[in-house]
Structure formats: C-alpha cells, structure tokens
C-alpha positions in Angstrom: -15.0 16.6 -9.5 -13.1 19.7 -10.7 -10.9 21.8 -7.7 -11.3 19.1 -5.1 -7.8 18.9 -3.3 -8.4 15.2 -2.3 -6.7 12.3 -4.5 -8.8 11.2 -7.3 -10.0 7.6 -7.9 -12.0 7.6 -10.8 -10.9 8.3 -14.3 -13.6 11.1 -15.3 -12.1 13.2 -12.6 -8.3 13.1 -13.6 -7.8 15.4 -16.4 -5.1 15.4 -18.7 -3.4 11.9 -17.9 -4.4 9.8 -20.5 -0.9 8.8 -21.4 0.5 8.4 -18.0 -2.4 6.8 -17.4 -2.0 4.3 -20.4 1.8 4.0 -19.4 1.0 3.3 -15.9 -1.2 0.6 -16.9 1.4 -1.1 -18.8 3.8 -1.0 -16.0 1.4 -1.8 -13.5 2.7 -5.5 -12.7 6.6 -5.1 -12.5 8.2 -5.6 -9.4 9.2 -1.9 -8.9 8.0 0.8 -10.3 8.8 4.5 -9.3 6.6 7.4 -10.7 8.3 10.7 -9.9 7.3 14.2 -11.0 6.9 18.0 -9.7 4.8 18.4 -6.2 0.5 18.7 -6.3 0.6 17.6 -10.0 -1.7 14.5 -9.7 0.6 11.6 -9.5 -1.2 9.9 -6.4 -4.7 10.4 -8.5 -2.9 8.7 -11.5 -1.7 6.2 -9.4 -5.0 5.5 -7.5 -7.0 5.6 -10.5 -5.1 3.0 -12.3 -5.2 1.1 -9.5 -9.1 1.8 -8.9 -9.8 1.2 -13.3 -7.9 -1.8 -13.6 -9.3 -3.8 -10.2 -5.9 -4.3 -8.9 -5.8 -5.1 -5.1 -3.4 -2.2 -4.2 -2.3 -1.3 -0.1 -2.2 2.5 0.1 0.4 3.8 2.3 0.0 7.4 3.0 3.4 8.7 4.2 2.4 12.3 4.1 2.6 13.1 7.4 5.9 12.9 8.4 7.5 9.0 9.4 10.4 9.8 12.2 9.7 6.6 14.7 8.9 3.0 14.2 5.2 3.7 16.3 4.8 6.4 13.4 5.0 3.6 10.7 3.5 1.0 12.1 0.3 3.2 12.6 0.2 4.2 9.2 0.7 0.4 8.0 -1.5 -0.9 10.1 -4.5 1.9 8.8 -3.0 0.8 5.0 -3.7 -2.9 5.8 -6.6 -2.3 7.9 -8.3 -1.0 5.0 -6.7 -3.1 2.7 -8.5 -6.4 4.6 -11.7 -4.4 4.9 -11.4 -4.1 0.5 -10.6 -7.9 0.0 -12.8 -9.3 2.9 -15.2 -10.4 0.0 -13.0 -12.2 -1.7 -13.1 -14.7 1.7 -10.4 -17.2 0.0 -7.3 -15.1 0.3 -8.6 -13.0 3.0 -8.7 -15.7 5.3 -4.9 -17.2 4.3 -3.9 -14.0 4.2 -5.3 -13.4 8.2 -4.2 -16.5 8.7 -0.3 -16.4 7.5 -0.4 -12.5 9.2 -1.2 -13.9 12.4 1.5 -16.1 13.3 3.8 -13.3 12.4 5.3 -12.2 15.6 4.4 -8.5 16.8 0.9 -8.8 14.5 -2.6 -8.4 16.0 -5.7 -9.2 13.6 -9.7 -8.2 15.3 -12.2 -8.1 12.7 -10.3 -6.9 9.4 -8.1 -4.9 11.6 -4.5 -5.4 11.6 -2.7 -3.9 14.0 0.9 -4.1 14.9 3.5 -3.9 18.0 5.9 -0.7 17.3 8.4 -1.8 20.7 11.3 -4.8 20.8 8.2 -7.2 19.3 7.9 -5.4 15.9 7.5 -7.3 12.7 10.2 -7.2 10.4 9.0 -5.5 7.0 10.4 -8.1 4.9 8.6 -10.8 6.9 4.7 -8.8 6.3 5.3 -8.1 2.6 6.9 -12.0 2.3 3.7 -12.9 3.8 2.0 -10.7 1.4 3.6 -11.8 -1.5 3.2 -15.6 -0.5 -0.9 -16.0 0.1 -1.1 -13.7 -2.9 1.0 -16.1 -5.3 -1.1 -19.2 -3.9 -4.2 -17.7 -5.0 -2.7 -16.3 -8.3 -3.3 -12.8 -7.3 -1.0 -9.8 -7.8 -0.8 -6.9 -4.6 0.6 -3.8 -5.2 2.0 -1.9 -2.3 2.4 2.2 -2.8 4.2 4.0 -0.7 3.1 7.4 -1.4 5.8 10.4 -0.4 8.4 8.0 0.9 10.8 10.4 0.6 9.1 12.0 3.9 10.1 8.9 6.0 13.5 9.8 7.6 16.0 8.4 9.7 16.6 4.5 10.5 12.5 4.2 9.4 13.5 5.4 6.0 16.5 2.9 5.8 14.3 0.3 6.6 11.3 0.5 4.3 14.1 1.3 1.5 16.1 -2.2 2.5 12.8 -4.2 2.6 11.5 -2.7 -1.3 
C-alpha cells in the first residue's frame, strides 16, 4: 500500500529494496547484524519484510518511544515477547519449552501467551531471557532473531544494559 506511514511487511509494498532486500537475506542468520541508514527511509519495512518473506521467527522490539527506566523496557519486551508467543503458539513444541524454560526465570510471569515481567529489585537479567531464548531455540534446531528497532533511543544505564547483553 503506497503512502501508508506504518512499517511494511510484505514485499509488494516495499518499493525500491530489492538489493537490500537480497543482502539482508544473505545476512539474515549471523549473530549480529546492524542495518544503519538516513531516518523514515524504510529500513524497519526492509527488515520486517525479510523477516515476514523468509518465515523467520523474529521478536520485534519497538524502541521508538523513548526507553529512560527499567519499567519502560520491560513493558516494551514484554509486548515484543507477548506477541512473539502468540506467533509461535502453533508451533506447540518449542512454545511450550520455551514457556517452560521462561518460567523459572526469576522476575518472569507467563498467562496465556503473555509474558510479562517484574521492572523492581526482581528483574530478569537480559542475558539470562535471550540465554533462554537462544537455548529452547537451539534444542529444536530453530534460529530467533531479535530486532531492536531505534536502539539508539534507549538512554541511560537501560541503554548500557541492552548494549552489554547483544
């Protein structure tokens, strides 16, 4: 859809990308990768249509709005992963381990394929949810990618912390 504001997720409505797209694609399973370029010029659609095209499970964290306290990321994470469990609740296999290795994480609250997550002294450690990630998705042979969209708009001790856990 031409002149709609909102990120794109299909590949008939991104125009113009078809090498970034292609690159993207190739890069797709390394265990970093950056995509940098001038504000508003499509590089979320790029990246959610890649993700979208090539059926890779993908957590979407939208750090738009700006990340100052720990209750701010957790919120946002918790929305990412909520969704997240509500997209791979069909594949029931590595949702459940996944629930299942979430849950005895300290600070982590699952309802339904809601994930939800203390923000006080009980917080979960970042490395500790995306080791847990990482672990039920290696069991079932599966790769995750986490985006962290405008994380240059976290600040502060929040900022150092999602940097140190990448």
């Amino acid at each position: 859809m031409l002149f709609d504001p909102k990120p794109k997720r299909r590949r008939e409505d991104l125009f113009d990308f078809d090498e970034e797209f292609s690159t993207l694609k190739r890069f797709l399973g390394q265990h970093l990768l950056v995509v940098t370029g001038l504000r508003r010029t499509g590089k979320t659609s790029l990246i959610l249509t890649v993700l979208e095209e090539s059926n890779t499970p993908y957590i979407f964290v939208d750090l738009r709005g700006v990340v100052r306290s720990w209750r701010d990321l957790y919120e946002v994470l918790s929305g990412s992963l909520s969704e997240f469990m509500s997209r791979i609740s069909r594949f029931r296999g590595f949702y459940e381990s996944l629930i299942k290795i979430l849950s005895i994480i300290r600070g982590v609250y699952i309802s339904g394929v809601g994930v939800e997550f203390s923000w006080g002294r009980d917080r979960p450690l970042l490395t500790q949810l995306f080791t847990a990630l990482d672990k039920v998705a290696e069991e079932h042979g599966v790769k995750v990618v986490v985006v962290f969209d405008e994380l240059q708009r976290a600040i502060g001790s929040v900022a150092v912390a999602l940097q140190n856990a990448l």
